[in-house]
mmCIF file of the N, C-alpha and C atoms, coordinates in Angstrom:
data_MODEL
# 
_entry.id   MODEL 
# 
loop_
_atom_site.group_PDB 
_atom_site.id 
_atom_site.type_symbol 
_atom_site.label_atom_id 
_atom_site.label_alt_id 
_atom_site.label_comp_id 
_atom_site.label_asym_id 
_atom_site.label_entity_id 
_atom_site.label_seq_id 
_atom_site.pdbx_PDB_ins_code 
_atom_site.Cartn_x 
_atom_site.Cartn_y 
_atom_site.Cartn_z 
_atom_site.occupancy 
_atom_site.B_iso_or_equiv 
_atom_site.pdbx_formal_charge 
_atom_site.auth_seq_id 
_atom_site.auth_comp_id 
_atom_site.auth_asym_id 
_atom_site.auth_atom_id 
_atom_site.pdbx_PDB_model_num 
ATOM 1   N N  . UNK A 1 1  ? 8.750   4.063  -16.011 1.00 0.00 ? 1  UNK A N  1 
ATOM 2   C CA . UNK A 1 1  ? 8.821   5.294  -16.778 1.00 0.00 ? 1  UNK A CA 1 
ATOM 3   C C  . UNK A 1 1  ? 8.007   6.363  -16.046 1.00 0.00 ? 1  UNK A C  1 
ATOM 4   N N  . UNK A 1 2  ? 8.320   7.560  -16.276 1.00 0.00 ? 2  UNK A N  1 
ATOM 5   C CA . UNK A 1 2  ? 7.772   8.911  -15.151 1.00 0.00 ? 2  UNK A CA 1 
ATOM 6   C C  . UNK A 1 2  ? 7.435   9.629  -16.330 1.00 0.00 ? 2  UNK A C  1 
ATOM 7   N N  . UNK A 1 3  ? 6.154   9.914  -16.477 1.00 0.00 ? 3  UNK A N  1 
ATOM 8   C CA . UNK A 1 3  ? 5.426   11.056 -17.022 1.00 0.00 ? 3  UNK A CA 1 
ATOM 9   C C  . UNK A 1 3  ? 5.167   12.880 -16.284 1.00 0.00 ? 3  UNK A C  1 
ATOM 10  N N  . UNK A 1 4  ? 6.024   14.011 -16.915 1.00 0.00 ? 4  UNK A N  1 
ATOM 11  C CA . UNK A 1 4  ? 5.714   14.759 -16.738 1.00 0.00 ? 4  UNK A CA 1 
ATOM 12  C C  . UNK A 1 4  ? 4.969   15.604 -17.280 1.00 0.00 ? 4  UNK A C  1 
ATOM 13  N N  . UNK A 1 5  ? 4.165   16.407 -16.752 1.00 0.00 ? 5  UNK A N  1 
ATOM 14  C CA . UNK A 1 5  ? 3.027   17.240 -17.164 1.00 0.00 ? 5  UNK A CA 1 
ATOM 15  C C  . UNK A 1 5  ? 3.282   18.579 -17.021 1.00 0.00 ? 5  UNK A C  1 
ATOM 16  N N  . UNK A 1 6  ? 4.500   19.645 -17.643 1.00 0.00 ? 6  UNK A N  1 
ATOM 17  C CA . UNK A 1 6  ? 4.386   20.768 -16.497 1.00 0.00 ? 6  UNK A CA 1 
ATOM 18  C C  . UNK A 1 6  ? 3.796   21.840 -17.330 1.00 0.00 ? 6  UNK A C  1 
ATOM 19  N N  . UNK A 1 7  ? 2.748   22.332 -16.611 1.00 0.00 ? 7  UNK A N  1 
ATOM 20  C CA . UNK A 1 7  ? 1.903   23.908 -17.123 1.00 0.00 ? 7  UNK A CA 1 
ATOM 21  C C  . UNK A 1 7  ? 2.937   24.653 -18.233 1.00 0.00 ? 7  UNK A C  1 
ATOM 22  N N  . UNK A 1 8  ? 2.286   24.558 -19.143 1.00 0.00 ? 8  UNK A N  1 
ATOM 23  C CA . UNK A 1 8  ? 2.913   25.814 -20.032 1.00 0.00 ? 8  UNK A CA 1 
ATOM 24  C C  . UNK A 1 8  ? 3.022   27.352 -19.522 1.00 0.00 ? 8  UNK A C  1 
ATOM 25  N N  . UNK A 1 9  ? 1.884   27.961 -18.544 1.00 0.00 ? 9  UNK A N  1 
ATOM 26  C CA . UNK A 1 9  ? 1.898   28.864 -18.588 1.00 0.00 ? 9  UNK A CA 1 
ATOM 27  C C  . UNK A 1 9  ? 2.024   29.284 -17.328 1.00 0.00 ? 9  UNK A C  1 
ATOM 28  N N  . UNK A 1 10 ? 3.389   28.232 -16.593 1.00 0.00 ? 10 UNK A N  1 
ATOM 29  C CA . UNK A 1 10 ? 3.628   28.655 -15.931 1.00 0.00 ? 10 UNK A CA 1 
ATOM 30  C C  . UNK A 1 10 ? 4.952   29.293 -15.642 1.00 0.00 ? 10 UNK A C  1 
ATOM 31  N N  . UNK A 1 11 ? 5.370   30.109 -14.781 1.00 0.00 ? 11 UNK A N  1 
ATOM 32  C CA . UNK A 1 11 ? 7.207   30.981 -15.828 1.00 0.00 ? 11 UNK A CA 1 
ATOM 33  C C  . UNK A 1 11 ? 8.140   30.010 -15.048 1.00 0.00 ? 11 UNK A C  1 
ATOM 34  N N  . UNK A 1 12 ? 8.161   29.172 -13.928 1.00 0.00 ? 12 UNK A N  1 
ATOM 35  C CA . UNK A 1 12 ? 9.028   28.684 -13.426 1.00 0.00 ? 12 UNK A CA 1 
ATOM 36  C C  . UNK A 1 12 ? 9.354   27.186 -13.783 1.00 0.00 ? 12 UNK A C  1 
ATOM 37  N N  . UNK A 1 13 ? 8.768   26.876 -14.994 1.00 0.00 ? 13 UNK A N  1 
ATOM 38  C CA . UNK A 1 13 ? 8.737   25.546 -15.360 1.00 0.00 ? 13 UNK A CA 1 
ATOM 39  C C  . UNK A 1 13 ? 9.949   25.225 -15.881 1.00 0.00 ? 13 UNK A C  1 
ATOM 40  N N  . UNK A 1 14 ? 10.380  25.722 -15.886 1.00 0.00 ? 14 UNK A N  1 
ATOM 41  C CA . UNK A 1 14 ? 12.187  25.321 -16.604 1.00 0.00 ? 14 UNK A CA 1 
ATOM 42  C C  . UNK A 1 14 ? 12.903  24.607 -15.004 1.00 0.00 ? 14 UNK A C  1 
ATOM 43  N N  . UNK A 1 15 ? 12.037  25.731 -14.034 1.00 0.00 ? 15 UNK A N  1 
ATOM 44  C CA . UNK A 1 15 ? 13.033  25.443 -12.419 1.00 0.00 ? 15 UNK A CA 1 
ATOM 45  C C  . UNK A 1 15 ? 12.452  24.170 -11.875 1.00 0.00 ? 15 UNK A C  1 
ATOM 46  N N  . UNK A 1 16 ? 11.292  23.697 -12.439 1.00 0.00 ? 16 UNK A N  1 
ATOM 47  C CA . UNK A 1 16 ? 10.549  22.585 -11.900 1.00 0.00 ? 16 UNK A CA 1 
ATOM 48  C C  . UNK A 1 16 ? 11.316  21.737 -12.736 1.00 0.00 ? 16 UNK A C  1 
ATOM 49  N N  . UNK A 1 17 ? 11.708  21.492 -14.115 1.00 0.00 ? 17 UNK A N  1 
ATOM 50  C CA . UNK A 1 17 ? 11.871  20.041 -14.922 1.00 0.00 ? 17 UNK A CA 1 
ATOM 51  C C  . UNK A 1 17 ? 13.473  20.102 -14.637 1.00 0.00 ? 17 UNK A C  1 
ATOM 52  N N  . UNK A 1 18 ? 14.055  21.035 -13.838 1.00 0.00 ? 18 UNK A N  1 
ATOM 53  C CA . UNK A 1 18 ? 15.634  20.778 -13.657 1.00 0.00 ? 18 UNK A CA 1 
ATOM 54  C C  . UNK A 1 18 ? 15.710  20.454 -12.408 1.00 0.00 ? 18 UNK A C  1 
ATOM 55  N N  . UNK A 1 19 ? 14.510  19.986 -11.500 1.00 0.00 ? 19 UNK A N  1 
ATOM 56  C CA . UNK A 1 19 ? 14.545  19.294 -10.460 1.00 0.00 ? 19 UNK A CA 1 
ATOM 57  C C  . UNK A 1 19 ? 14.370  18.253 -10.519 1.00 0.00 ? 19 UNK A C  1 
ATOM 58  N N  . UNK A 1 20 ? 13.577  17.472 -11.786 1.00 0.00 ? 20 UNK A N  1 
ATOM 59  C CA . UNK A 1 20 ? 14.047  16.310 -11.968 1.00 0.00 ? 20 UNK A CA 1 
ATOM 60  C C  . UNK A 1 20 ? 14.832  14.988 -12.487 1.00 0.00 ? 20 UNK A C  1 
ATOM 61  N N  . UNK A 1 21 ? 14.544  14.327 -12.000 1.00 0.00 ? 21 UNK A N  1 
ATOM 62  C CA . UNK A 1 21 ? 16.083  13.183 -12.121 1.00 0.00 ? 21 UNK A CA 1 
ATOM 63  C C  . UNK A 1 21 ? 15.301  12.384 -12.941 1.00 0.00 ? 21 UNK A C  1 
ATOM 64  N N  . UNK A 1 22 ? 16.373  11.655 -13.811 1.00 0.00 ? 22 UNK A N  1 
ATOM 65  C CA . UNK A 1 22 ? 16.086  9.982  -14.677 1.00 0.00 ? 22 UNK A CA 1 
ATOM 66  C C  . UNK A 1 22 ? 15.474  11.049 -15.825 1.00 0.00 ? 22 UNK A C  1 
ATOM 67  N N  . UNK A 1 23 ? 15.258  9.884  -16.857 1.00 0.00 ? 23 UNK A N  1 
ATOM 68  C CA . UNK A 1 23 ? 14.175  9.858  -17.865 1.00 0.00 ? 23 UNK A CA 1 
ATOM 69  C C  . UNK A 1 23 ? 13.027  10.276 -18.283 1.00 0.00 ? 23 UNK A C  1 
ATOM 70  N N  . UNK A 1 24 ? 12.183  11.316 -17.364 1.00 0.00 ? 24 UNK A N  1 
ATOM 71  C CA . UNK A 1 24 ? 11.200  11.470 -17.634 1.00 0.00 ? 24 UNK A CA 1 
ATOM 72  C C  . UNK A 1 24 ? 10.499  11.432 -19.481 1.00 0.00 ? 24 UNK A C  1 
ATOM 73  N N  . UNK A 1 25 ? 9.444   11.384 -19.373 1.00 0.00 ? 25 UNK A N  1 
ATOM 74  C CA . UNK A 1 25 ? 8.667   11.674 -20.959 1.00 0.00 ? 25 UNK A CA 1 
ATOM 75  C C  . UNK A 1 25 ? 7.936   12.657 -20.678 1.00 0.00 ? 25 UNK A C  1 
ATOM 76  N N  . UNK A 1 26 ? 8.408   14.205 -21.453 1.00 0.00 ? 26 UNK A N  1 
ATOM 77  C CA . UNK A 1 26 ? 7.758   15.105 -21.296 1.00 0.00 ? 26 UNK A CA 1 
ATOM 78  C C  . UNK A 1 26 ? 6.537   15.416 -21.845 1.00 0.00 ? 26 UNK A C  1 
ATOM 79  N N  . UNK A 1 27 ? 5.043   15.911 -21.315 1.00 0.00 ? 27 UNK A N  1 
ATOM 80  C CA . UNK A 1 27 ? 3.760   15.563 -22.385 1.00 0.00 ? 27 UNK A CA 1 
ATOM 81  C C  . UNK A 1 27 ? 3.718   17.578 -22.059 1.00 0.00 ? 27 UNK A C  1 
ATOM 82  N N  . UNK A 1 28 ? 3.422   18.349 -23.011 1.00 0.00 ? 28 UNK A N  1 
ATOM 83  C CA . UNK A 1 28 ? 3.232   19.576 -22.616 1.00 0.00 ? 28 UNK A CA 1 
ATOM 84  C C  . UNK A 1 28 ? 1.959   20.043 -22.958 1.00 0.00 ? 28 UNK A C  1 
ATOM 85  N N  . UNK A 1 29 ? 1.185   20.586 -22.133 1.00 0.00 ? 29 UNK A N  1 
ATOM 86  C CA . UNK A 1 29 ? 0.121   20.793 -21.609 1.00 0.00 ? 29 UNK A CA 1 
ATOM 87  C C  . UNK A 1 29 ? 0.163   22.487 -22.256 1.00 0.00 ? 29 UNK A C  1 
ATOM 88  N N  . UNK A 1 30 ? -0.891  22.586 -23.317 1.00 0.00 ? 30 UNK A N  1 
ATOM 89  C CA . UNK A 1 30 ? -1.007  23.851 -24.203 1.00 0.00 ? 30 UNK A CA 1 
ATOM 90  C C  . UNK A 1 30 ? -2.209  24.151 -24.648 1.00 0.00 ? 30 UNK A C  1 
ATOM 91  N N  . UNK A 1 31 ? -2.832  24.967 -24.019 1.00 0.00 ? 31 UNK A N  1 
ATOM 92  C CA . UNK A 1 31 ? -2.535  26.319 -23.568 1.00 0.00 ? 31 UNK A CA 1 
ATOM 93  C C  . UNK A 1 31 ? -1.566  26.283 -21.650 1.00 0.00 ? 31 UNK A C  1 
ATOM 94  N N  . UNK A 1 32 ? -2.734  25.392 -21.124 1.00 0.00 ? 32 UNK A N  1 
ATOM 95  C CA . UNK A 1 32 ? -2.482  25.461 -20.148 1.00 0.00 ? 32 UNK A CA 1 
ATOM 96  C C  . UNK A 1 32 ? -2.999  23.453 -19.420 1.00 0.00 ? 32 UNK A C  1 
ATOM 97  N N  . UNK A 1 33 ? -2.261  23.660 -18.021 1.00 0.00 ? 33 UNK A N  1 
ATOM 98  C CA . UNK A 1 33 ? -2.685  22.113 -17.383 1.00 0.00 ? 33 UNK A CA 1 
ATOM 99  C C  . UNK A 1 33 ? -4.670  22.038 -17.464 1.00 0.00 ? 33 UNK A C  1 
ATOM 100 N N  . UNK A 1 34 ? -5.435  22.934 -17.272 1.00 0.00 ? 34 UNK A N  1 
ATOM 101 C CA . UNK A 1 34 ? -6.370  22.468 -16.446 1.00 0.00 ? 34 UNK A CA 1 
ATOM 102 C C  . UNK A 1 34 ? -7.029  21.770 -18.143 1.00 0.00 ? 34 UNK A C  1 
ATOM 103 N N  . UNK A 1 35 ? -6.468  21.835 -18.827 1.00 0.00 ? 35 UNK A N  1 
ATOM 104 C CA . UNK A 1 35 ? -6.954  21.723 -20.022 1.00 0.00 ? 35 UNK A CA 1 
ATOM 105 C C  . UNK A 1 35 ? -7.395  19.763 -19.871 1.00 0.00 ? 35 UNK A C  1 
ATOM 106 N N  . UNK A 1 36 ? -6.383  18.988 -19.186 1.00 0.00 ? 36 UNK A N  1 
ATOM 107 C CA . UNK A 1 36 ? -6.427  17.718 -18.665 1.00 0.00 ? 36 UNK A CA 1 
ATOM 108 C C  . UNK A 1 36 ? -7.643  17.464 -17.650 1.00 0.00 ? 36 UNK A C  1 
ATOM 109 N N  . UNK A 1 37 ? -7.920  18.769 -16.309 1.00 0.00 ? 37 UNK A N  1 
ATOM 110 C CA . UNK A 1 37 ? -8.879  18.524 -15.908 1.00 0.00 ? 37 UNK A CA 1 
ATOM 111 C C  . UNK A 1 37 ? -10.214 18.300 -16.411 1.00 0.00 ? 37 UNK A C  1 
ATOM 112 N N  . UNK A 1 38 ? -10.143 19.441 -17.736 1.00 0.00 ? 38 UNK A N  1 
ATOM 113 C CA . UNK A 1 38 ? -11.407 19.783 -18.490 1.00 0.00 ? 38 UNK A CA 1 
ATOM 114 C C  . UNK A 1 38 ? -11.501 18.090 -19.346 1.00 0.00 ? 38 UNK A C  1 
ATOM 115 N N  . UNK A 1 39 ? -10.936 17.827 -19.791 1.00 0.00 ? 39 UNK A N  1 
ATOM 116 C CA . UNK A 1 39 ? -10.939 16.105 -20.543 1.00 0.00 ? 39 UNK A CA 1 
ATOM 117 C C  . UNK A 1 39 ? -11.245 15.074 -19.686 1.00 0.00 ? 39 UNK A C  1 
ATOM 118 N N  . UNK A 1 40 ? -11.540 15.563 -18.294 1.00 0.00 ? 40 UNK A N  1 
ATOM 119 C CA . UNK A 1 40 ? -12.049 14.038 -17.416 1.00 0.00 ? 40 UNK A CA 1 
ATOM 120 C C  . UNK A 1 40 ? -13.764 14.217 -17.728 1.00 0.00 ? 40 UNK A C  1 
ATOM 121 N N  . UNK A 1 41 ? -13.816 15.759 -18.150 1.00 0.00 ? 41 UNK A N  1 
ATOM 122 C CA . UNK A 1 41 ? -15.748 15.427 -18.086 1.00 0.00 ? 41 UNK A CA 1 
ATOM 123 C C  . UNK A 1 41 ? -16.109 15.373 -19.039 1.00 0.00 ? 41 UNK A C  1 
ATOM 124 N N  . UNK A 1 42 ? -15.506 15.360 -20.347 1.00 0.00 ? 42 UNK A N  1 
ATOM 125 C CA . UNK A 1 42 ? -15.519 14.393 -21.528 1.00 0.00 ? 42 UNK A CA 1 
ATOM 126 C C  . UNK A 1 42 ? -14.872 15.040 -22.636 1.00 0.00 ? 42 UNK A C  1 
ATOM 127 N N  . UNK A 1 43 ? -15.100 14.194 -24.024 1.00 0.00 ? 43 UNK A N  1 
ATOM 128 C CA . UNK A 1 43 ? -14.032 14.121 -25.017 1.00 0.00 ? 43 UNK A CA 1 
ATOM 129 C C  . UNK A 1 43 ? -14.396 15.882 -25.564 1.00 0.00 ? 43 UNK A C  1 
ATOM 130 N N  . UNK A 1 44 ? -13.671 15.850 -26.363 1.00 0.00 ? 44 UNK A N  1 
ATOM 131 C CA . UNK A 1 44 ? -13.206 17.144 -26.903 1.00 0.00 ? 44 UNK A CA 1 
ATOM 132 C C  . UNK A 1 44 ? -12.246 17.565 -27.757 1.00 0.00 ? 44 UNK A C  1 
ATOM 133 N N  . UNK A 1 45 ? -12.800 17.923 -29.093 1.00 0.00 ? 45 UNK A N  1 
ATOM 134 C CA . UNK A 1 45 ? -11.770 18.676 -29.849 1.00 0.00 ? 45 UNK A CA 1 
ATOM 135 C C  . UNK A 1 45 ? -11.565 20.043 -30.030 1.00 0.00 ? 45 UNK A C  1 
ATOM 136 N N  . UNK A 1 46 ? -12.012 20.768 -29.349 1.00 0.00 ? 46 UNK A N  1 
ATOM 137 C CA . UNK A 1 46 ? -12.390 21.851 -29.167 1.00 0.00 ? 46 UNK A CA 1 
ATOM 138 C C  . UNK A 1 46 ? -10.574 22.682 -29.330 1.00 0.00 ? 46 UNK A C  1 
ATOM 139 N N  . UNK A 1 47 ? -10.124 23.336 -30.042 1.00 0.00 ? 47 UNK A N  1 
ATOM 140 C CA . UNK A 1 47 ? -8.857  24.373 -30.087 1.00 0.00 ? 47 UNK A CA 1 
ATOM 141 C C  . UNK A 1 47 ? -9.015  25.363 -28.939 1.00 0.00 ? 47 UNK A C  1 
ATOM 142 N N  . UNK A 1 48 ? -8.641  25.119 -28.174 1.00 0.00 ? 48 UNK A N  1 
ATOM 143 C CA . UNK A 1 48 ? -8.747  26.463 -27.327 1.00 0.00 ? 48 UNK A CA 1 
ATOM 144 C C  . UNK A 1 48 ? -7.702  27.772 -27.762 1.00 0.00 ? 48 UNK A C  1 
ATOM 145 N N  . UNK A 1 49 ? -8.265  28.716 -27.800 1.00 0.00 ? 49 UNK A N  1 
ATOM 146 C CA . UNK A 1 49 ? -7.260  29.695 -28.241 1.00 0.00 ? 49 UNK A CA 1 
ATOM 147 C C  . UNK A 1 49 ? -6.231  30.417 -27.268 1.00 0.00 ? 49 UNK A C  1 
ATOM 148 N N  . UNK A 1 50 ? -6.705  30.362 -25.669 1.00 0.00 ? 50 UNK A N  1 
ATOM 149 C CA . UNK A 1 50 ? -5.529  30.715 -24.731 1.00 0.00 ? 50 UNK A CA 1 
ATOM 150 C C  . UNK A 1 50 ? -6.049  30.381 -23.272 1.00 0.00 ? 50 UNK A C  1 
ATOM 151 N N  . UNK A 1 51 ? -5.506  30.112 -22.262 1.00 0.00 ? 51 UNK A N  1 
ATOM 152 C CA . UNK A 1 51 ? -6.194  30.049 -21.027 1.00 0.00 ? 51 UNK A CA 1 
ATOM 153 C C  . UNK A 1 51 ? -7.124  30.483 -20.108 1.00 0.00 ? 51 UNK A C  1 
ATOM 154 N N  . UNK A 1 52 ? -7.338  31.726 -20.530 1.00 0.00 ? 52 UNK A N  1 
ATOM 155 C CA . UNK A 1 52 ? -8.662  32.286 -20.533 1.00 0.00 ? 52 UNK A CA 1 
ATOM 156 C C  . UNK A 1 52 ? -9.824  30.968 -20.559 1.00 0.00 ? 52 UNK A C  1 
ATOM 157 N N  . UNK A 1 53 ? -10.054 30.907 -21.680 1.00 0.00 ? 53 UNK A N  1 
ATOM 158 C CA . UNK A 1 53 ? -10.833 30.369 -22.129 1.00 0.00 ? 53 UNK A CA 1 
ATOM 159 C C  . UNK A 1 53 ? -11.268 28.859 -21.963 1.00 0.00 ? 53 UNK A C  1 
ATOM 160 N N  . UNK A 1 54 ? -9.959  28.265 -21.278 1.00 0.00 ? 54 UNK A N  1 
ATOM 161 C CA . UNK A 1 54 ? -9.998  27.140 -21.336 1.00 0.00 ? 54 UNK A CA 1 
ATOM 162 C C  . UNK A 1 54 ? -10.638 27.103 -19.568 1.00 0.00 ? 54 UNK A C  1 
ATOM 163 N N  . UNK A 1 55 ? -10.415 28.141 -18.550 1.00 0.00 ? 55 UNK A N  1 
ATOM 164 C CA . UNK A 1 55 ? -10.483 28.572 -17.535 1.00 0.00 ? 55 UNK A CA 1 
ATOM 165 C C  . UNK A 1 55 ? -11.594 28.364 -17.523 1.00 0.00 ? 55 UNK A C  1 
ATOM 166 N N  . UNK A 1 56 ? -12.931 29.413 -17.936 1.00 0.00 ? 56 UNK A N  1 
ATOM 167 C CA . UNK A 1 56 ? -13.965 29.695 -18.126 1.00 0.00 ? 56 UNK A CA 1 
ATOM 168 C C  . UNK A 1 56 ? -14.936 28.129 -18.146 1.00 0.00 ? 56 UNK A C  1 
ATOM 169 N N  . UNK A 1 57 ? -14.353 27.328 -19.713 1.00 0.00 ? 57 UNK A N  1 
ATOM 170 C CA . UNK A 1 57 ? -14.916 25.781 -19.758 1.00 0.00 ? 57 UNK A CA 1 
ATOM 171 C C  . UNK A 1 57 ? -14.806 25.192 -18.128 1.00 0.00 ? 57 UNK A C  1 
ATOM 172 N N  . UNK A 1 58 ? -13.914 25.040 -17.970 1.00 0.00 ? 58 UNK A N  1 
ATOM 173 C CA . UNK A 1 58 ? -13.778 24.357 -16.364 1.00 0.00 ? 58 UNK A CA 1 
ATOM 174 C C  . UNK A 1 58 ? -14.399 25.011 -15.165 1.00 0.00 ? 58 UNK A C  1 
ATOM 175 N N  . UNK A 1 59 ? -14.573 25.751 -15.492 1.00 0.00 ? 59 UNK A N  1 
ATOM 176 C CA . UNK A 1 59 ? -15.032 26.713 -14.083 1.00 0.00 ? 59 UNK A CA 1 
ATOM 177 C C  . UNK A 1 59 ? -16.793 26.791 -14.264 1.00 0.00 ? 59 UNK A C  1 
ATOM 178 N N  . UNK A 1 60 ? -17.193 26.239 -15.639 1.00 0.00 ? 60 UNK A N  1 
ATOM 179 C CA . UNK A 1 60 ? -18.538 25.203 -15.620 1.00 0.00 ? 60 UNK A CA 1 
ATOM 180 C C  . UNK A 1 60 ? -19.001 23.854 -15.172 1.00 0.00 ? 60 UNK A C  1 
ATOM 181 N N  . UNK A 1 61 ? -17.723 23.096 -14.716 1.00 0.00 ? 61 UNK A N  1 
ATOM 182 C CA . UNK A 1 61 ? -17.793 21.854 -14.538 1.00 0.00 ? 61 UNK A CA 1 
ATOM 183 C C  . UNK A 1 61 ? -17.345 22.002 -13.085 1.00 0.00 ? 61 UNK A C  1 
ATOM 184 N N  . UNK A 1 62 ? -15.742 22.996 -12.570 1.00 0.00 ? 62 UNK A N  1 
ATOM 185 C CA . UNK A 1 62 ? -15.807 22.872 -10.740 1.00 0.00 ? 62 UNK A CA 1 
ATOM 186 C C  . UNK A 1 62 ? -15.524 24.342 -11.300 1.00 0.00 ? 62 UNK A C  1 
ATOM 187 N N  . UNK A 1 63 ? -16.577 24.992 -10.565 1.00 0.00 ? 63 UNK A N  1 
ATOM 188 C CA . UNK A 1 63 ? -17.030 26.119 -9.869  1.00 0.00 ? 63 UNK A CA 1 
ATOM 189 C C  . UNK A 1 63 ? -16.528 26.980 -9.293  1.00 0.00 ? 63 UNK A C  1 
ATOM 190 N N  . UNK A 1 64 ? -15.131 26.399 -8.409  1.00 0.00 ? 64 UNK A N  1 
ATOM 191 C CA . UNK A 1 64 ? -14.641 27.323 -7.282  1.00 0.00 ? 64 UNK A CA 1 
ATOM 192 C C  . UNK A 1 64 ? -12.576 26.603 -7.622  1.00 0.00 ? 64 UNK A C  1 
ATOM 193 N N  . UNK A 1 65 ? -12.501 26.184 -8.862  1.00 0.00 ? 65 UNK A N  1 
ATOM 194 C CA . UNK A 1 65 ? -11.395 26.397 -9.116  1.00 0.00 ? 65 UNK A CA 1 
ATOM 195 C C  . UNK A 1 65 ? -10.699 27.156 -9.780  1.00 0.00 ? 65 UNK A C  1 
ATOM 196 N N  . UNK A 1 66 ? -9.440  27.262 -8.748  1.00 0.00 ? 66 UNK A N  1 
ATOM 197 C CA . UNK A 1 66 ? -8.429  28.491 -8.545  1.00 0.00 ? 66 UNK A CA 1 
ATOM 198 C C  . UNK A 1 66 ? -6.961  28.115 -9.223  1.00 0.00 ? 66 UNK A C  1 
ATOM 199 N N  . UNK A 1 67 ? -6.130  28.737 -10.245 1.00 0.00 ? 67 UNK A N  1 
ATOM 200 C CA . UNK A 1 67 ? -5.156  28.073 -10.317 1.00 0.00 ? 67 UNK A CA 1 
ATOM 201 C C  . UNK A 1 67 ? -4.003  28.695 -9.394  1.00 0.00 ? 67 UNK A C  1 
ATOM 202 N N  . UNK A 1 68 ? -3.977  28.095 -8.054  1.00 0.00 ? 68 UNK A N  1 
ATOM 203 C CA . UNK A 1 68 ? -3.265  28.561 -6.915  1.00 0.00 ? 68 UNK A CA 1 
ATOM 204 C C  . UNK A 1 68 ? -2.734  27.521 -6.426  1.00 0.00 ? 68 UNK A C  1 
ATOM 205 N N  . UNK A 1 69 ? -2.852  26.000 -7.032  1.00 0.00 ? 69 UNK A N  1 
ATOM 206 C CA . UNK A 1 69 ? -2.198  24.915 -6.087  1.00 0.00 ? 69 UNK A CA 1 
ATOM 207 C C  . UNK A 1 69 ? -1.430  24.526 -6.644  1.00 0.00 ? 69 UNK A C  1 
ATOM 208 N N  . UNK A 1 70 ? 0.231   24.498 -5.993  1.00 0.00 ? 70 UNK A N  1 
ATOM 209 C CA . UNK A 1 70 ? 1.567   24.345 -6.048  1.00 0.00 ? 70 UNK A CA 1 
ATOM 210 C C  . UNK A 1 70 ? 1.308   22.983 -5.946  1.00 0.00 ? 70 UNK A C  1 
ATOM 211 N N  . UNK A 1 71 ? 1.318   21.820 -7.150  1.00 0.00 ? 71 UNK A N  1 
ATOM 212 C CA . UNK A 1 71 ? 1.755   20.841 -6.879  1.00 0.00 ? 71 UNK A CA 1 
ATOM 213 C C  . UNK A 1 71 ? 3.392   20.063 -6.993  1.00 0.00 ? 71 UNK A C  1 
ATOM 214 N N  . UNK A 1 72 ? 3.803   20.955 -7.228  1.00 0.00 ? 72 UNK A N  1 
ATOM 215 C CA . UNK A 1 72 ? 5.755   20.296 -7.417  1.00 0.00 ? 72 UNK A CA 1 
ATOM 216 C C  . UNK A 1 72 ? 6.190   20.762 -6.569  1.00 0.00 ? 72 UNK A C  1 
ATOM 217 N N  . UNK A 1 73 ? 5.992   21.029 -5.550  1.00 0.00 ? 73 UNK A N  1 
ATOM 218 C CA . UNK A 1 73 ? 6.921   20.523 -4.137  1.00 0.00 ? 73 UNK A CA 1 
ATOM 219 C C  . UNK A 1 73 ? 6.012   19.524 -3.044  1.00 0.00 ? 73 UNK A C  1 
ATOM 220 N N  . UNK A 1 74 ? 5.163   18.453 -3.398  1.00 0.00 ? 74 UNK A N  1 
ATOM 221 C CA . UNK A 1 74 ? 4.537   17.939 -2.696  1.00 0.00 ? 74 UNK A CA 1 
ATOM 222 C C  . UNK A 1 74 ? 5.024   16.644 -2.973  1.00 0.00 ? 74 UNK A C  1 
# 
């Protein structure tokens, strides 16, 4: 089974999930993806209200991240 993850807030995500094939199980990532990064440095119920914000949390934990890396064509 193939788990996809694709950014909500990103505009080409319709062009990314019609590139893929089979079955996937779609999990959607809301506000935004890094919201998954922010949950590796621990639990959290925290509502985030938009990506902003969720930006800000993470950018306390890594410092010098950018949301600039194209991972669906790799």
């Amino acid at each position: 089974m193939a788990f996809v993850v694709p950014d909500s807030d990103r505009s080409d995500r319709k062009k990314i999930i019609n590139r893929l094939s089979g079955n996937p199980l779609f999990i959607v990532s809301n506000p935004c993806f890094e919201v998954w990064f922010l949950l590796h440095f621990g639990y959290s119920t925290h509502a985030f209200q938009n990506n902003d914000e969720v930006l800000r949390n993470l950018r306390k934990k890594l410092p010098g991240h950018k949301k600039s890396l194209d991972v669906s064509e790799t």
